[in-house]
PAMITI-561883 format. One record per atom (N, C-alpha, C, O, CB): residue number from 1; atom name; x, y negated, z. Coordinates in nm, 4 decimals. Glycine has a CB too. Example, Ala and Ser with C-alpha at 12.3 -4.5 7.8 and 13.67 -1.06 7.14 Angstrom:
! residues 2
mimar: 1 | kolnu: N | xx: 1.3190 | yy: 0.5690 | zz: 0.7800
mimar: 1 | kolnu: CA | xx: 1.2300 | yy: 0.4500 | zz: 0.7800
mimar: 1 | kolnu: C | xx: 1.3200 | yy: 0.3300 | zz: 0.7800
mimar: 1 | kolnu: O | xx: 1.4236 | yy: 0.3319 | zz: 0.8465
mimar: 1 | kolnu: CB | xx: 1.1308 | yy: 0.4473 | zz: 0.9046
mimar: 2 | kolnu: N | xx: 1.2850 | yy: 0.2250 | zz: 0.7080
mimar: 2 | kolnu: CA | xx: 1.3670 | yy: 0.1060 | zz: 0.7140
mimar: 2 | kolnu: C | xx: 1.2900 | yy: -0.0030 | zz: 0.7870
mimar: 2 | kolnu: O | xx: 1.3409 | yy: -0.1138 | zz: 0.8039
mimar: 2 | kolnu: CB | xx: 1.4084 | yy: 0.0598 | zz: 0.5725
//
This chain:
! residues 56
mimar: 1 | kolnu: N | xx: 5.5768 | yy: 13.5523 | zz: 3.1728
mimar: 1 | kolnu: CA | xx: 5.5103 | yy: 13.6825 | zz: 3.1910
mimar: 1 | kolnu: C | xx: 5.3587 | yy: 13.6665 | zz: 3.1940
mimar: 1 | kolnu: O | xx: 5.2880 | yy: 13.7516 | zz: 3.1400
mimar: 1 | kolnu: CB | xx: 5.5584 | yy: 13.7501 | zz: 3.3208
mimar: 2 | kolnu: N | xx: 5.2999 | yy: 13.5475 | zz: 3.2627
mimar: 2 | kolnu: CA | xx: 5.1716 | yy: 13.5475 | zz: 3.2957
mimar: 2 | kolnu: C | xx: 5.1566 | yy: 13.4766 | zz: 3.0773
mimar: 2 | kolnu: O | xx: 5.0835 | yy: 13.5316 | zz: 2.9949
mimar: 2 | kolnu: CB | xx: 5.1205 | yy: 13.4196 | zz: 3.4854
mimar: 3 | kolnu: N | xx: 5.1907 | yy: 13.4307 | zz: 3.0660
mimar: 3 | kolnu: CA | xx: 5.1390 | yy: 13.3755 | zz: 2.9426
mimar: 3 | kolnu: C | xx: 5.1357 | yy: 13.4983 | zz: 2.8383
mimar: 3 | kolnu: O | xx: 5.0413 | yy: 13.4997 | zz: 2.7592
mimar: 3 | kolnu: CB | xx: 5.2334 | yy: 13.2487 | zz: 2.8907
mimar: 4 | kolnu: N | xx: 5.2072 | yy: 13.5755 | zz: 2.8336
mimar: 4 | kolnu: CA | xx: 5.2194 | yy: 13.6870 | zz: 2.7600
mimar: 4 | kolnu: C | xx: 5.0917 | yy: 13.7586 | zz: 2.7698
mimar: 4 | kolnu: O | xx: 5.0252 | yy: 13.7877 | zz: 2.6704
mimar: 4 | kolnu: CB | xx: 5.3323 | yy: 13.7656 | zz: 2.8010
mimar: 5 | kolnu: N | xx: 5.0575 | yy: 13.7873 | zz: 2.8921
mimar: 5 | kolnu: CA | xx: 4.9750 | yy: 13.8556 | zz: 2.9431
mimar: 5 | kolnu: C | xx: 4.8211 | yy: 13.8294 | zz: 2.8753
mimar: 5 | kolnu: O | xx: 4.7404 | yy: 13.9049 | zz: 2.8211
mimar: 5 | kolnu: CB | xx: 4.9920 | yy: 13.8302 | zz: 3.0826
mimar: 6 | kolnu: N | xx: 4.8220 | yy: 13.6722 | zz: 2.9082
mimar: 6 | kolnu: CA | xx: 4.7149 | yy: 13.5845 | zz: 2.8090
mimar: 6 | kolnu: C | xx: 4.6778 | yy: 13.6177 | zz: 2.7035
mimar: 6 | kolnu: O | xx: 4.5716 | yy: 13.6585 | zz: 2.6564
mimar: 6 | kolnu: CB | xx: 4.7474 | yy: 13.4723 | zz: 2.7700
mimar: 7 | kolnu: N | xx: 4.8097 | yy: 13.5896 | zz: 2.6553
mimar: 7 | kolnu: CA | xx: 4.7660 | yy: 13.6190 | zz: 2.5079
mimar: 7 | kolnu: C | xx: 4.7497 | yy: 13.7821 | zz: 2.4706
mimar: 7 | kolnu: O | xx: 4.6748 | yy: 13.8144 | zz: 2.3784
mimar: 7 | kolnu: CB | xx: 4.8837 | yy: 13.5521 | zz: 2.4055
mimar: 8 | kolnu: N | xx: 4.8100 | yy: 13.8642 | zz: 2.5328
mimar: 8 | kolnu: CA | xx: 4.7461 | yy: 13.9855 | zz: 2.4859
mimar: 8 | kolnu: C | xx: 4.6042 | yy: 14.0178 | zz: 2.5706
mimar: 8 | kolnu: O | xx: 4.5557 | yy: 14.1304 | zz: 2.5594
mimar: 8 | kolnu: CB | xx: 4.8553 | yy: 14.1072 | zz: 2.5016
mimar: 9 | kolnu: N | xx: 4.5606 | yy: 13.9507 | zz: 2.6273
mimar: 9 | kolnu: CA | xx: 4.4357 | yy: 13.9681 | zz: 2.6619
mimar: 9 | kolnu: C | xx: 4.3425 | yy: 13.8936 | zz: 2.5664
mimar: 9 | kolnu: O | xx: 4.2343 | yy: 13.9486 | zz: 2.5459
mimar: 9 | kolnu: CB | xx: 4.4204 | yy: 13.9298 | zz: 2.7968
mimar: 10 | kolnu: N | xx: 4.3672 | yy: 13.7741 | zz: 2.5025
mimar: 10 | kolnu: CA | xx: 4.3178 | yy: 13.6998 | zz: 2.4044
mimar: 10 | kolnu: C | xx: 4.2983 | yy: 13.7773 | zz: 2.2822
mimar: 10 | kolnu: O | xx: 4.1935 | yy: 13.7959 | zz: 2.2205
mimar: 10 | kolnu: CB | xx: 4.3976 | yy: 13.5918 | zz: 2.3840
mimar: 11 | kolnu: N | xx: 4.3804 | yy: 13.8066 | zz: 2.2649
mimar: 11 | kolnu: CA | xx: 4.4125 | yy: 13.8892 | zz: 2.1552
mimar: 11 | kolnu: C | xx: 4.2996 | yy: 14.0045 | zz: 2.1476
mimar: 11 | kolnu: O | xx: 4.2036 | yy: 14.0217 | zz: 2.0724
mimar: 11 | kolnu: CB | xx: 4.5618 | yy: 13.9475 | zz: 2.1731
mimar: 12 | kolnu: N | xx: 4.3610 | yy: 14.0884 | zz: 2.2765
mimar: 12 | kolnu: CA | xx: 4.2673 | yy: 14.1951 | zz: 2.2405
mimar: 12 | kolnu: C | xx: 4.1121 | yy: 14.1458 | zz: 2.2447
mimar: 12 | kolnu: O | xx: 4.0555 | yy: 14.2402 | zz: 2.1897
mimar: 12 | kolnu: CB | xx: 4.2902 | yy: 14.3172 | zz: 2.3410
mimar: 13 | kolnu: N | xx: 4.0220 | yy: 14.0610 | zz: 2.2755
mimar: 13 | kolnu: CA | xx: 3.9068 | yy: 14.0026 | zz: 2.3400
mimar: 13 | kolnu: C | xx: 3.8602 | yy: 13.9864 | zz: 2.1653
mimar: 13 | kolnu: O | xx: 3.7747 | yy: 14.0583 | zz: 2.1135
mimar: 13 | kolnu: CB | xx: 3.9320 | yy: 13.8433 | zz: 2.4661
mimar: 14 | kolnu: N | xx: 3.9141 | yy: 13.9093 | zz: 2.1133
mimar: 14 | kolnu: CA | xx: 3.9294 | yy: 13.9095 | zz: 1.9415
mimar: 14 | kolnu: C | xx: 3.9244 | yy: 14.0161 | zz: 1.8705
mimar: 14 | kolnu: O | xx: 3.8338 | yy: 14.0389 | zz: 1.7902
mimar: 14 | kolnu: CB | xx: 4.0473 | yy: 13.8633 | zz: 1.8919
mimar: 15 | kolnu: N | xx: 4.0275 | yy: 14.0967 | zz: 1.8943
mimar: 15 | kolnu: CA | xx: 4.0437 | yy: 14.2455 | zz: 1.8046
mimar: 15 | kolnu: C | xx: 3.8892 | yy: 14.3035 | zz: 1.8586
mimar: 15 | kolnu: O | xx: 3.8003 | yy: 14.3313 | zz: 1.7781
mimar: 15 | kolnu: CB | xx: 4.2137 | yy: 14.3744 | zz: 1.8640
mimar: 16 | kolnu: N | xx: 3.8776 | yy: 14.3126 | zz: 1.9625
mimar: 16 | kolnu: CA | xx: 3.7168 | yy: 14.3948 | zz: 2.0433
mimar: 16 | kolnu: C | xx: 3.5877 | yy: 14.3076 | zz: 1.9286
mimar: 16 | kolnu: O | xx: 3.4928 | yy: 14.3641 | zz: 1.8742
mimar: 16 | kolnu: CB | xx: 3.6814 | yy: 14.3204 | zz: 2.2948
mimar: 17 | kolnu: N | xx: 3.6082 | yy: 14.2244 | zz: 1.9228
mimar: 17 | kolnu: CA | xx: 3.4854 | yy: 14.0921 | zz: 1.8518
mimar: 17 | kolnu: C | xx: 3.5073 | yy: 14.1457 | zz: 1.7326
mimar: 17 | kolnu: O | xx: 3.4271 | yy: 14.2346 | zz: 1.7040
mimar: 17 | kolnu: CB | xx: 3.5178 | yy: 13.8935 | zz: 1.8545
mimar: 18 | kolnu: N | xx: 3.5855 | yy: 14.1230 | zz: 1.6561
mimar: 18 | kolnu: CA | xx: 3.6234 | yy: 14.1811 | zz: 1.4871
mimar: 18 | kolnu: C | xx: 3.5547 | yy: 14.3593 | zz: 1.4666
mimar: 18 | kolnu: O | xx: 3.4937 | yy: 14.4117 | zz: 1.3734
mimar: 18 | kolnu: CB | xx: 3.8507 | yy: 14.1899 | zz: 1.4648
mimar: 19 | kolnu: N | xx: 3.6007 | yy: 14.4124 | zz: 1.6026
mimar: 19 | kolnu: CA | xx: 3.5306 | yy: 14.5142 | zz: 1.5834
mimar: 19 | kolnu: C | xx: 3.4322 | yy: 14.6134 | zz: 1.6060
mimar: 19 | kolnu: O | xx: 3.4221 | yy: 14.7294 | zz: 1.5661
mimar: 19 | kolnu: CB | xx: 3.5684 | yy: 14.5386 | zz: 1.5781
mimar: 20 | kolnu: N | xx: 3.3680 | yy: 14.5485 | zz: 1.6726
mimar: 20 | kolnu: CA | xx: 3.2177 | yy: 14.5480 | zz: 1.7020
mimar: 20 | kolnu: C | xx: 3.1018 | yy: 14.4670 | zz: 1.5818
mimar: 20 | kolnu: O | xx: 2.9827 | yy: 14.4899 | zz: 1.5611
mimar: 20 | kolnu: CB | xx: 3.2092 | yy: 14.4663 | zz: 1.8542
mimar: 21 | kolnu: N | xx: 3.1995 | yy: 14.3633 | zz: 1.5164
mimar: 21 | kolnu: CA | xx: 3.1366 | yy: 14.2813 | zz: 1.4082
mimar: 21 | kolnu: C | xx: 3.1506 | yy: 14.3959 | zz: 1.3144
mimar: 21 | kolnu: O | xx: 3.0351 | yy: 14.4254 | zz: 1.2835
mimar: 21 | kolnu: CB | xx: 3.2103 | yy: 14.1295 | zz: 1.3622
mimar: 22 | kolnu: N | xx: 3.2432 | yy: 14.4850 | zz: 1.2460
mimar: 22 | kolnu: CA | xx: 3.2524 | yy: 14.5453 | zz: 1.1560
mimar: 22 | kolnu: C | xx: 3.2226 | yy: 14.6554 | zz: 1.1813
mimar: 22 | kolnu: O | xx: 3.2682 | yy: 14.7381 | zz: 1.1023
mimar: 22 | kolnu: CB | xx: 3.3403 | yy: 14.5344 | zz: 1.1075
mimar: 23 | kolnu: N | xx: 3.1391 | yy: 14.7086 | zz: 1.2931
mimar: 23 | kolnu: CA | xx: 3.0958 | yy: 14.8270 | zz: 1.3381
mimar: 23 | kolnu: C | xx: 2.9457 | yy: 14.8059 | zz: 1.3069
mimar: 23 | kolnu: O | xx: 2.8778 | yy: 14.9035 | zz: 1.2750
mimar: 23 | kolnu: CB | xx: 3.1362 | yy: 14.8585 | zz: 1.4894
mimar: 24 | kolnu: N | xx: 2.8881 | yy: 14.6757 | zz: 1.3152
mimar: 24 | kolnu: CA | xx: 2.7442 | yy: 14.6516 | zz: 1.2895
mimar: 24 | kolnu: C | xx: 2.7383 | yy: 14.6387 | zz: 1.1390
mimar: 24 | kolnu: O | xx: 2.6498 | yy: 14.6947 | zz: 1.0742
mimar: 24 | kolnu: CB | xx: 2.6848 | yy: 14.5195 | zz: 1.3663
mimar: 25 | kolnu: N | xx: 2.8340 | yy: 14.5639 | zz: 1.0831
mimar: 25 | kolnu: CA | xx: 2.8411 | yy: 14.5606 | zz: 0.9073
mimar: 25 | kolnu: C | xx: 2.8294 | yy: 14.7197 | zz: 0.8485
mimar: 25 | kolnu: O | xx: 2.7481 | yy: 14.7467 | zz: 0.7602
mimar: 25 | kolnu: CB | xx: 3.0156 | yy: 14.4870 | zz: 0.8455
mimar: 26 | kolnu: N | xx: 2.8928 | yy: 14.7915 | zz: 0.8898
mimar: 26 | kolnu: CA | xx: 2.8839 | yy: 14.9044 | zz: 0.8829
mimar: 26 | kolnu: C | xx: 2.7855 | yy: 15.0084 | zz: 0.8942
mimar: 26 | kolnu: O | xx: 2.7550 | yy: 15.0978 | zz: 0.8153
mimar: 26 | kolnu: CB | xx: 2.9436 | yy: 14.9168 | zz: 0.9321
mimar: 27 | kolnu: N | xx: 2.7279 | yy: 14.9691 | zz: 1.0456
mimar: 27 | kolnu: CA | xx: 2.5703 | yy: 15.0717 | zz: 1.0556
mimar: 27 | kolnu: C | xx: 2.4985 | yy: 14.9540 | zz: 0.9225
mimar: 27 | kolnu: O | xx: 2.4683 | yy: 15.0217 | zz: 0.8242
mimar: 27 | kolnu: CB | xx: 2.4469 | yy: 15.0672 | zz: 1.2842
mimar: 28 | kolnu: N | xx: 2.4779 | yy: 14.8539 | zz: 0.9084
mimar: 28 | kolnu: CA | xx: 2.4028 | yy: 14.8123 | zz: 0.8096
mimar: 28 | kolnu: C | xx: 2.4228 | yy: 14.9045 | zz: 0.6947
mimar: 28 | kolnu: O | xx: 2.3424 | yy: 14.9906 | zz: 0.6588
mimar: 28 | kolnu: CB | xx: 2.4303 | yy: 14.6771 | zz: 0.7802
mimar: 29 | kolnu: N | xx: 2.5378 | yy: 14.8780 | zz: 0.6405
mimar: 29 | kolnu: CA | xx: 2.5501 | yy: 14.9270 | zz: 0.4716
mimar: 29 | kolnu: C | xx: 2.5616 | yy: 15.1343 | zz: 0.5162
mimar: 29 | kolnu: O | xx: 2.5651 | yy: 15.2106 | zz: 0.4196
mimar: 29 | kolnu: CB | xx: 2.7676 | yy: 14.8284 | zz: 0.3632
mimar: 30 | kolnu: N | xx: 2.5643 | yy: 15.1727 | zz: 0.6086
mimar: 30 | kolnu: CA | xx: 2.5227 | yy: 15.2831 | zz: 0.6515
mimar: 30 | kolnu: C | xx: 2.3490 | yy: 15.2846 | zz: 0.6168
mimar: 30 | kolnu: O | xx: 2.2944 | yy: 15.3275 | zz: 0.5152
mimar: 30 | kolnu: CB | xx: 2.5704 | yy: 15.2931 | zz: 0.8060
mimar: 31 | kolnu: N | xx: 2.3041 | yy: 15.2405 | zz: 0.7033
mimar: 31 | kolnu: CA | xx: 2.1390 | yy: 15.2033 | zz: 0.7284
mimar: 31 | kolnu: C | xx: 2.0652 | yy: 15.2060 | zz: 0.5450
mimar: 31 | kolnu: O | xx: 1.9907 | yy: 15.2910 | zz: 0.4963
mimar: 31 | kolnu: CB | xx: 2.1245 | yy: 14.9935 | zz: 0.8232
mimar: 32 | kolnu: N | xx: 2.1116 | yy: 15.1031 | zz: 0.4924
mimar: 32 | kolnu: CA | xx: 2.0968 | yy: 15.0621 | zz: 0.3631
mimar: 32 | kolnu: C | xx: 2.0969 | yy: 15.2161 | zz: 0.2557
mimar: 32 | kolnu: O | xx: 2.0001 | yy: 15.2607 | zz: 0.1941
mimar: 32 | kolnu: CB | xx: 2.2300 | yy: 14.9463 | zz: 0.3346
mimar: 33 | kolnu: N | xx: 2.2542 | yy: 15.2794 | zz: 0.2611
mimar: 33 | kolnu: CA | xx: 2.2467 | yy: 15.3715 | zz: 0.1966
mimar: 33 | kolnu: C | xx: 2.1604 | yy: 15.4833 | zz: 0.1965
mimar: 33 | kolnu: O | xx: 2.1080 | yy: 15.5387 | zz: 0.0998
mimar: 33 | kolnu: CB | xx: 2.3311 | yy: 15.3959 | zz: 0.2014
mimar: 34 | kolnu: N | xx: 2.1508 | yy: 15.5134 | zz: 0.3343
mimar: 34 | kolnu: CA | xx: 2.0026 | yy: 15.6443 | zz: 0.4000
mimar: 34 | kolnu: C | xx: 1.9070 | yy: 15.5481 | zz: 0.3290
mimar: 34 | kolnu: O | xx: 1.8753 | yy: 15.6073 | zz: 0.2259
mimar: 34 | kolnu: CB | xx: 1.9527 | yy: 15.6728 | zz: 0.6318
mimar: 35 | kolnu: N | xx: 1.8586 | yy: 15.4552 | zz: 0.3316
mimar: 35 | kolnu: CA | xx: 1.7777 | yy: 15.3932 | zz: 0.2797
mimar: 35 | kolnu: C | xx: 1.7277 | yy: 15.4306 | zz: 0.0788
mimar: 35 | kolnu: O | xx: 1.6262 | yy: 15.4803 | zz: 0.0301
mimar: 35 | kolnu: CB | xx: 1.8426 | yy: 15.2581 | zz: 0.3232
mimar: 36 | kolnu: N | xx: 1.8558 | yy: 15.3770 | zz: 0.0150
mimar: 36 | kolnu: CA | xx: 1.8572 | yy: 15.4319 | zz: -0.1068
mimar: 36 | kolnu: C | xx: 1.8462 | yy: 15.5463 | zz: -0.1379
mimar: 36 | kolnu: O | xx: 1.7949 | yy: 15.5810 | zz: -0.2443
mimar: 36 | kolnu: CB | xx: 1.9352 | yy: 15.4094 | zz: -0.1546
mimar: 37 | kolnu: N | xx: 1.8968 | yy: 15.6336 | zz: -0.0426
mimar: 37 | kolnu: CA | xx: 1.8882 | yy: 15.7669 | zz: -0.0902
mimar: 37 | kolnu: C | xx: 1.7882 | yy: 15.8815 | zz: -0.0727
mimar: 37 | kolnu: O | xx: 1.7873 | yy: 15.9895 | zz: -0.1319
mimar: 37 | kolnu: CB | xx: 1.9829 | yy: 15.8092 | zz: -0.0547
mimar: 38 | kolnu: N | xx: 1.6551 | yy: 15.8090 | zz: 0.0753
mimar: 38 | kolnu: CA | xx: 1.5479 | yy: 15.8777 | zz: 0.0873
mimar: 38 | kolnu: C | xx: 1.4587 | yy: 15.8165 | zz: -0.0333
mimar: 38 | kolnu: O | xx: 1.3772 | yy: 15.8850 | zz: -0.0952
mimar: 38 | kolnu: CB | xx: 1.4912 | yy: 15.8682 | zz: 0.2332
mimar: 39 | kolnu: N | xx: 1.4786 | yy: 15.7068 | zz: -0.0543
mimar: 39 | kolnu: CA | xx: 1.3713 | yy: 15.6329 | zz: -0.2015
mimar: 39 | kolnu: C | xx: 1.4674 | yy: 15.7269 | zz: -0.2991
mimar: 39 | kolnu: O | xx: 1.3997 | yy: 15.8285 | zz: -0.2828
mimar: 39 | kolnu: CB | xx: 1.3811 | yy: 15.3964 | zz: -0.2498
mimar: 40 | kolnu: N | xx: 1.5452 | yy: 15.7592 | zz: -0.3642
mimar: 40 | kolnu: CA | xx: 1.5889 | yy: 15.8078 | zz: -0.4233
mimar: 40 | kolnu: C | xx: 1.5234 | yy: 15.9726 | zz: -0.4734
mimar: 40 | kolnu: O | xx: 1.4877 | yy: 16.0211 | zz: -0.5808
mimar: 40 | kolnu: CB | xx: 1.6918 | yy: 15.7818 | zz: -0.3692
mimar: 41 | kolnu: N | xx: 1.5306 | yy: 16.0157 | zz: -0.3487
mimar: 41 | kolnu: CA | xx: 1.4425 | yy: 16.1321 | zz: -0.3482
mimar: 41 | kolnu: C | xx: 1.3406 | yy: 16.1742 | zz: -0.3629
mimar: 41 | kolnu: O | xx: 1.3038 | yy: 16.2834 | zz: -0.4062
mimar: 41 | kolnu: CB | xx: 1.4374 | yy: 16.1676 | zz: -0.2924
mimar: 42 | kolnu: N | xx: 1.2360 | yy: 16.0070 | zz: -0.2930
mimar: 42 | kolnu: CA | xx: 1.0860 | yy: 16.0025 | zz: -0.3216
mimar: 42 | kolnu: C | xx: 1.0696 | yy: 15.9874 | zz: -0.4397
mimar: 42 | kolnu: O | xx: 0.9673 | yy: 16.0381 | zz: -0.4856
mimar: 42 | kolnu: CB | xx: 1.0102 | yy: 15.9076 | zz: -0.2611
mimar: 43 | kolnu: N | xx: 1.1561 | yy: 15.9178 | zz: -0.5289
mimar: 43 | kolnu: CA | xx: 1.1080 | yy: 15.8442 | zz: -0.6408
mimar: 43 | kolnu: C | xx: 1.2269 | yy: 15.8486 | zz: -0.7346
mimar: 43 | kolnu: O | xx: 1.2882 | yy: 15.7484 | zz: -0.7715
mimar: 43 | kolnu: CB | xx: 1.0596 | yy: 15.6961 | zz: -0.6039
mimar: 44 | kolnu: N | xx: 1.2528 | yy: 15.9668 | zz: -0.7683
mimar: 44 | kolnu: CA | xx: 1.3747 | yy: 15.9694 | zz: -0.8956
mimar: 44 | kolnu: C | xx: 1.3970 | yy: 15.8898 | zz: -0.9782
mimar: 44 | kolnu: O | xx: 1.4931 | yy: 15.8130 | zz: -0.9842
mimar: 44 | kolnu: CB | xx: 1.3717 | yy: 16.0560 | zz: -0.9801
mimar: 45 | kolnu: N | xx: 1.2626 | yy: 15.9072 | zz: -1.0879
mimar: 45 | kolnu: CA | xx: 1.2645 | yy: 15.8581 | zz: -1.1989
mimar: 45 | kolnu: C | xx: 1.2811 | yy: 15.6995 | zz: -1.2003
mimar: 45 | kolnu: O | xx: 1.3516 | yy: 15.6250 | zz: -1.2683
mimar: 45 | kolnu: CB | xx: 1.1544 | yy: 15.9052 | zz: -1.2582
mimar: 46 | kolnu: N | xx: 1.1810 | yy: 15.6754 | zz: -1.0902
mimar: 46 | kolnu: CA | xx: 1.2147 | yy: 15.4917 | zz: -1.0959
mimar: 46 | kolnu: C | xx: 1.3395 | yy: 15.4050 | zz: -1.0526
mimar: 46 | kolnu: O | xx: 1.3700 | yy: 15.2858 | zz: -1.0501
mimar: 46 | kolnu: CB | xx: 1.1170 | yy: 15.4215 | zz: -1.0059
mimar: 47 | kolnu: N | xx: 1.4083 | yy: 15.5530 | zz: -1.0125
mimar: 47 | kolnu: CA | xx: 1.5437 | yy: 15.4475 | zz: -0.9640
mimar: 47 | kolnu: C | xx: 1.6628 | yy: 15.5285 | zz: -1.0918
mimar: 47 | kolnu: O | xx: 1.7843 | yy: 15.5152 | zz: -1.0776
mimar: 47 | kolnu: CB | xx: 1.6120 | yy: 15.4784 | zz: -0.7301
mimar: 48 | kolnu: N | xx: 1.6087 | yy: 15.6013 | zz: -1.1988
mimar: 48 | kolnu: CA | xx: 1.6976 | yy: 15.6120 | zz: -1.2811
mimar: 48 | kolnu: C | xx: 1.6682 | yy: 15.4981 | zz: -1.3963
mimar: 48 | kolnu: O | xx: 1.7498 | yy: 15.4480 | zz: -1.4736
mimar: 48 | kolnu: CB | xx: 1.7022 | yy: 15.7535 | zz: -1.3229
mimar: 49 | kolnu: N | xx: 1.5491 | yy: 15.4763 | zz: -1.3863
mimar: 49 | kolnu: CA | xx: 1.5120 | yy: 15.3982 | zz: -1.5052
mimar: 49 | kolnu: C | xx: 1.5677 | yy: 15.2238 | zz: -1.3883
mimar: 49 | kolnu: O | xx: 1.6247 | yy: 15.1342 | zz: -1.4506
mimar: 49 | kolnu: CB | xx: 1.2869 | yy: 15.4348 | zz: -1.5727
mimar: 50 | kolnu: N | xx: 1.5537 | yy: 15.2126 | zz: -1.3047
mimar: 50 | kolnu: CA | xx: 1.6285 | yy: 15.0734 | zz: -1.2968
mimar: 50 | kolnu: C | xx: 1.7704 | yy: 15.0684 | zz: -1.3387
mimar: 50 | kolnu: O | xx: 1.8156 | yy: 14.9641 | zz: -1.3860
mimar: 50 | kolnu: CB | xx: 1.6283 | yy: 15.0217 | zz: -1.1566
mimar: 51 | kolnu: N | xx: 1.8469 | yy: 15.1784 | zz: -1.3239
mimar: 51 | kolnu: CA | xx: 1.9588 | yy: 15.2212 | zz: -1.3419
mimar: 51 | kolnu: C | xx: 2.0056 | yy: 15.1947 | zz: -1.5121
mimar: 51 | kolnu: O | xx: 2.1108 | yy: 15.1515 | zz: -1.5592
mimar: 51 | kolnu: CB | xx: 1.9519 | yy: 15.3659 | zz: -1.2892
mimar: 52 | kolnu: N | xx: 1.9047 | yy: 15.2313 | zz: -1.5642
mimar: 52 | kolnu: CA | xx: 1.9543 | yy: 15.2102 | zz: -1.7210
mimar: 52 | kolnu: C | xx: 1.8819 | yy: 15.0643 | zz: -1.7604
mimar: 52 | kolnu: O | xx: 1.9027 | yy: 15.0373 | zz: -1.8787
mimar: 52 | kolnu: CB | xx: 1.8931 | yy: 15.3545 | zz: -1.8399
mimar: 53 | kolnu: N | xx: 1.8107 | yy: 14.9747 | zz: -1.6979
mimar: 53 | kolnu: CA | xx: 1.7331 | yy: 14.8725 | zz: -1.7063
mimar: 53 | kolnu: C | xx: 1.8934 | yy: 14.7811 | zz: -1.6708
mimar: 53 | kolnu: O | xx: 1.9095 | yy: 14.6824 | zz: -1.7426
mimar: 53 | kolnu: CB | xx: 1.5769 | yy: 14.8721 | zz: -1.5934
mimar: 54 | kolnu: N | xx: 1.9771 | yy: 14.8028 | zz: -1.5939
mimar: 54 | kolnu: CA | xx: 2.0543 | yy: 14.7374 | zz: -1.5830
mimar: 54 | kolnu: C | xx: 2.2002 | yy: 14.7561 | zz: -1.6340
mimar: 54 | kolnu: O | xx: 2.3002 | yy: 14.6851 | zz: -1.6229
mimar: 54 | kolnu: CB | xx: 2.0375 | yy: 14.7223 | zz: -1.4852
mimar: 55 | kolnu: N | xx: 2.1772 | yy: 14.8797 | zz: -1.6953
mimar: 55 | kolnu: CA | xx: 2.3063 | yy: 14.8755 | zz: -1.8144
mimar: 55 | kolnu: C | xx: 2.3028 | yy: 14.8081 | zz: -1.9596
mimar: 55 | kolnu: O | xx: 2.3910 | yy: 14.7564 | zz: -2.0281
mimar: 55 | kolnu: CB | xx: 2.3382 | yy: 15.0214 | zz: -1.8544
mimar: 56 | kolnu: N | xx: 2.1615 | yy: 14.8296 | zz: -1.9801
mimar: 56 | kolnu: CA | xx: 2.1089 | yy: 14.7583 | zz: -2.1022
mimar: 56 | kolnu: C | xx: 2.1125 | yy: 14.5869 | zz: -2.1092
mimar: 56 | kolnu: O | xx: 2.0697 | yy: 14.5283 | zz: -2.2087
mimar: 56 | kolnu: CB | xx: 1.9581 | yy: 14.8057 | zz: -2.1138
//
Protein backbone atom coordinates (compact mmCIF):
# COMPACT_ATOMS: atom_id res chain seq x y z
CA UNK A 1 0.00 0.00 0.00
CA UNK A 2 2.71 2.42 1.09
CA UNK A 3 4.69 1.59 -2.21
CA UNK A 4 1.75 2.20 -4.38
CA UNK A 5 1.28 5.30 -2.85
CA UNK A 6 5.02 6.18 -3.93
CA UNK A 7 4.75 5.63 -6.94
CA UNK A 8 1.66 7.52 -7.61
CA UNK A 9 3.14 10.31 -5.95
CA UNK A 10 6.28 9.85 -8.21
CA UNK A 11 4.41 9.70 -10.89
CA UNK A 12 2.35 12.50 -10.46
CA UNK A 13 5.67 14.83 -9.36
CA UNK A 14 6.74 13.85 -13.19
CA UNK A 15 3.38 14.32 -14.92
CA UNK A 16 3.43 18.10 -12.84
CA UNK A 17 7.36 18.53 -14.45
CA UNK A 18 6.25 17.42 -18.13
CA UNK A 19 3.70 19.89 -17.61
CA UNK A 20 4.80 22.90 -16.58
CA UNK A 21 7.78 22.10 -19.19
CA UNK A 22 5.15 22.11 -21.98
CA UNK A 23 3.28 24.97 -20.57
CA UNK A 24 6.54 27.18 -20.95
CA UNK A 25 7.22 25.57 -24.60
CA UNK A 26 4.04 26.80 -25.25
CA UNK A 27 3.92 30.49 -23.84
CA UNK A 28 7.21 30.52 -26.02
CA UNK A 29 5.82 29.47 -29.46
CA UNK A 30 2.67 31.55 -28.12
CA UNK A 31 5.14 34.61 -27.39
CA UNK A 32 6.91 33.99 -30.85
CA UNK A 33 3.64 34.00 -32.83
CA UNK A 34 2.25 37.60 -31.23
CA UNK A 35 5.63 38.28 -32.19
CA UNK A 36 5.26 37.43 -36.04
CA UNK A 37 2.17 38.76 -36.28
CA UNK A 38 2.67 42.42 -34.76
CA UNK A 39 5.92 42.56 -37.39
CA UNK A 40 3.55 41.29 -39.73
CA UNK A 41 1.36 44.17 -39.43
CA UNK A 42 4.17 46.71 -39.12
CA UNK A 43 5.74 45.49 -42.09
CA UNK A 44 3.60 43.52 -44.68
CA UNK A 45 5.38 43.70 -47.59
CA UNK A 46 8.72 42.49 -46.14
CA UNK A 47 7.41 39.51 -44.67
CA UNK A 48 5.53 38.66 -47.96
CA UNK A 49 8.49 39.08 -49.99
CA UNK A 50 10.58 36.71 -47.48
CA UNK A 51 7.74 34.47 -48.00
CA UNK A 52 8.21 34.13 -51.75
CA UNK A 53 12.20 34.49 -51.27
CA UNK A 54 11.73 31.14 -49.78
CA UNK A 55 9.53 29.38 -52.16
CA UNK A 56 11.76 30.31 -54.93
Amino acid sequence: MLLGAELWCSSFVGLSKMAASSFILAGFFLMEYFANKIVGITQPNQLLNTRENTRN
